[in-house]
C-alpha positions as CSV (number, residue, x, y, z in Angstrom):
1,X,112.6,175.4,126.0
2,X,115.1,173.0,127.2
3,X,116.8,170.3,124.5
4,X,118.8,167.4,125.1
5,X,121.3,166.9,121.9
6,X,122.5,163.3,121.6
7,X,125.6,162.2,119.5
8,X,125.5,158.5,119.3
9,X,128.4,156.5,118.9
10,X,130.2,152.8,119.5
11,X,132.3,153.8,122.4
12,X,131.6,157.2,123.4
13,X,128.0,159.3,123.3
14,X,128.2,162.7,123.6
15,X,125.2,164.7,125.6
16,X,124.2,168.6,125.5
17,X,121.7,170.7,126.8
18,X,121.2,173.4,125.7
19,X,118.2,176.0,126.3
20,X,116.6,178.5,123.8
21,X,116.5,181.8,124.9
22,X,114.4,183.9,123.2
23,X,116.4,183.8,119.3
24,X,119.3,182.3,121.3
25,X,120.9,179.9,122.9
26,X,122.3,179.3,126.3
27,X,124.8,176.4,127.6
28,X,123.9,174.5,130.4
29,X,125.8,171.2,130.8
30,X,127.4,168.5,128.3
31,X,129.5,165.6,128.4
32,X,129.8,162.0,127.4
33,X,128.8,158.6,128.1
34,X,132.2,156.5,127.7
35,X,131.6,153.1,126.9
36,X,134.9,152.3,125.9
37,X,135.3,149.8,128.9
38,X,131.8,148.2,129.2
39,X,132.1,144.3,128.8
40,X,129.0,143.8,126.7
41,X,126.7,145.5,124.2
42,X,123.9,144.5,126.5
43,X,125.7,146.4,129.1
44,X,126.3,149.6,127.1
45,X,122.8,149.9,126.0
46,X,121.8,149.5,129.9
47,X,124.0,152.0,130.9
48,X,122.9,154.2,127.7
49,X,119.2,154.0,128.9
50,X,120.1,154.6,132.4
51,X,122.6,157.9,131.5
52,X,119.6,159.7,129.2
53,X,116.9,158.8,131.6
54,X,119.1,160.3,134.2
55,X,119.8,163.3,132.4
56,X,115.8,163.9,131.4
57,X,114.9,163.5,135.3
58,X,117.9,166.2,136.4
59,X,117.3,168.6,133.3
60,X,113.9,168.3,132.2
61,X,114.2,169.0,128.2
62,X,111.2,169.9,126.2
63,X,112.6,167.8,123.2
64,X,115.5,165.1,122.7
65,X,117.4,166.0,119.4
66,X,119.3,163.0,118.2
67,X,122.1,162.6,115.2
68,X,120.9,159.8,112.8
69,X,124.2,159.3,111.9
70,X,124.2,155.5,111.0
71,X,126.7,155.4,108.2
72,X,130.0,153.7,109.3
73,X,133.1,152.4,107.1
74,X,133.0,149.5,109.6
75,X,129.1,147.6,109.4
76,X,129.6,146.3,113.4
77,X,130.2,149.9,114.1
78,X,127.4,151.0,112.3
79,X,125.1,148.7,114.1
80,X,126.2,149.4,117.5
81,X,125.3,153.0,117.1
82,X,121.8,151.8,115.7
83,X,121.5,149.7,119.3
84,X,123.1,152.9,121.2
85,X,120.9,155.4,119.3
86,X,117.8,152.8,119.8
87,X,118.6,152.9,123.4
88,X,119.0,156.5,123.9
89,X,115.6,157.1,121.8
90,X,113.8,154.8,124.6
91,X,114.9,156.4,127.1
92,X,112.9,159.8,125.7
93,X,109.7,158.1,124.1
94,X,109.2,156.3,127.6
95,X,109.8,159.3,129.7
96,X,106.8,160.9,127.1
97,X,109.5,163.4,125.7
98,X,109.1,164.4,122.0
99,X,112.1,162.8,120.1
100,X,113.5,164.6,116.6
101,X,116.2,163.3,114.1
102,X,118.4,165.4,112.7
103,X,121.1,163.8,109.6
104,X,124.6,164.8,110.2
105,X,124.8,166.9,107.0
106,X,121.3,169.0,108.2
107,X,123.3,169.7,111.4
108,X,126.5,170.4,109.9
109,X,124.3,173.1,107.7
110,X,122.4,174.3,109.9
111,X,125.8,175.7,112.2
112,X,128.2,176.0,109.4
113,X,126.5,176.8,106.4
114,X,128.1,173.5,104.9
115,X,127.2,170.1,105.2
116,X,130.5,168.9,104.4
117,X,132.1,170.7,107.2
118,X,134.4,169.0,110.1
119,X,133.9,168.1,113.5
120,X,136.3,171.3,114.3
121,X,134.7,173.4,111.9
122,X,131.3,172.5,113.8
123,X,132.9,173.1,117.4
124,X,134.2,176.4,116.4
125,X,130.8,177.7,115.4
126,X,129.0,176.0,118.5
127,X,131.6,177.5,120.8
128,X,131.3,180.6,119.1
129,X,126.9,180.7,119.4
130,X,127.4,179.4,122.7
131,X,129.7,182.2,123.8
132,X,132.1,179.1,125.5
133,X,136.0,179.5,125.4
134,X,138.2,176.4,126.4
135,X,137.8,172.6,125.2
136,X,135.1,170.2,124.7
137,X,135.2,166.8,123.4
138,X,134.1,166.7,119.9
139,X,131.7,163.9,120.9
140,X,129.9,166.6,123.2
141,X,130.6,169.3,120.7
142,X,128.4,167.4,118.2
143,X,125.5,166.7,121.1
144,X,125.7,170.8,121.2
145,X,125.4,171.2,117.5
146,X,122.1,168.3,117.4
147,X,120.4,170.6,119.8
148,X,121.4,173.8,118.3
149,X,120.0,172.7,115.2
150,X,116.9,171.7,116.6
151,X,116.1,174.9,118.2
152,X,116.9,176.4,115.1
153,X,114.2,174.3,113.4
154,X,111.7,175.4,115.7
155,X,112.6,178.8,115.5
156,X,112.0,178.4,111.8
157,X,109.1,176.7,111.7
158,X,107.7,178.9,114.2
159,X,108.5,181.9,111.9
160,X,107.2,180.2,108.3
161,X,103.6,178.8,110.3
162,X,100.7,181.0,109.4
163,X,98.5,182.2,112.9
164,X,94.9,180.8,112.9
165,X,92.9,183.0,111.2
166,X,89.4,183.1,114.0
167,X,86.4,183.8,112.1
């Protein structure tokens, strides 16, 4: 199955996807959306729409795996990453793609063994599952760990589910 991790965020949205293979994983693309020079919010969530539904027609996930990472010391902040998140989310539920939401600590966890850890804690492991060498942004990094986590999930839940029992 294919997934396609989303880190939201105010100015920059990171984007992974990443496919399960068998009990692993394997890289296929990341990046970021920067909307660091967008003249309105209107136009960043356009262009936020436009960027995810672009990456589901090209890559073809199986599931969208998003951060829920709303918290912010800054409340505009926070609520621009609502409207970005929001916009992203659209983007899968009208393309009929099945949309999960992970918190930040469950991701952080789920790669680390520690929800407290850091963004460079969290891109060590993901490079290091992903077999990657070189640099990523941490924005994409944290896309890569939302969709590691996901498969992970599944892989769990898959593995605690009881088979139907045919009579």
């Amino acid at each position: 199955m294919i997934i396609l991790g989303i880190d939201p965020g105010s100015n920059i949205m990171g984007w992974a996807v990443i496919e399960q293979i068998n009990n692993g994983y394997r890289y296929t693309s990341s990046g970021v959306i920067n909307l660091k020079n967008v003249d309105s919010l209107q136009q960043s969530l356009k262009s936020i729409y436009r960027e995810i539904d672009r990456l589901i027609e090209l890559y073809h996930p199986g599931a969208v795996a998003i951060e829920t990472a709303f918290f912010s010391k800054n409340q505009r902040s926070a609520f621009i990453i609502v409207q970005s998140a929001t916009a992203a989310m659209l983007a899968s539920l009208n393309k009929g793609i099945p949309l999960y939401e992970y918190q930040p600590m469950m991701i952080k966890k789920a790669l680390t063994g520690y929800g407290n850890a850091t963004k460079d804690q969290v891109q060590f492991m993901v490079k290091r599952l992903l077999g990657l060498n070189g640099s990523f942004v941490l924005d994409a990094s944290d896309a890569m760990a939302v969709a590691i986590c996901h498969i992970n999930s599944i892989q769990l839940k898959n593995r605690f589910t009881p088979n139907a029992i045919s009579h």
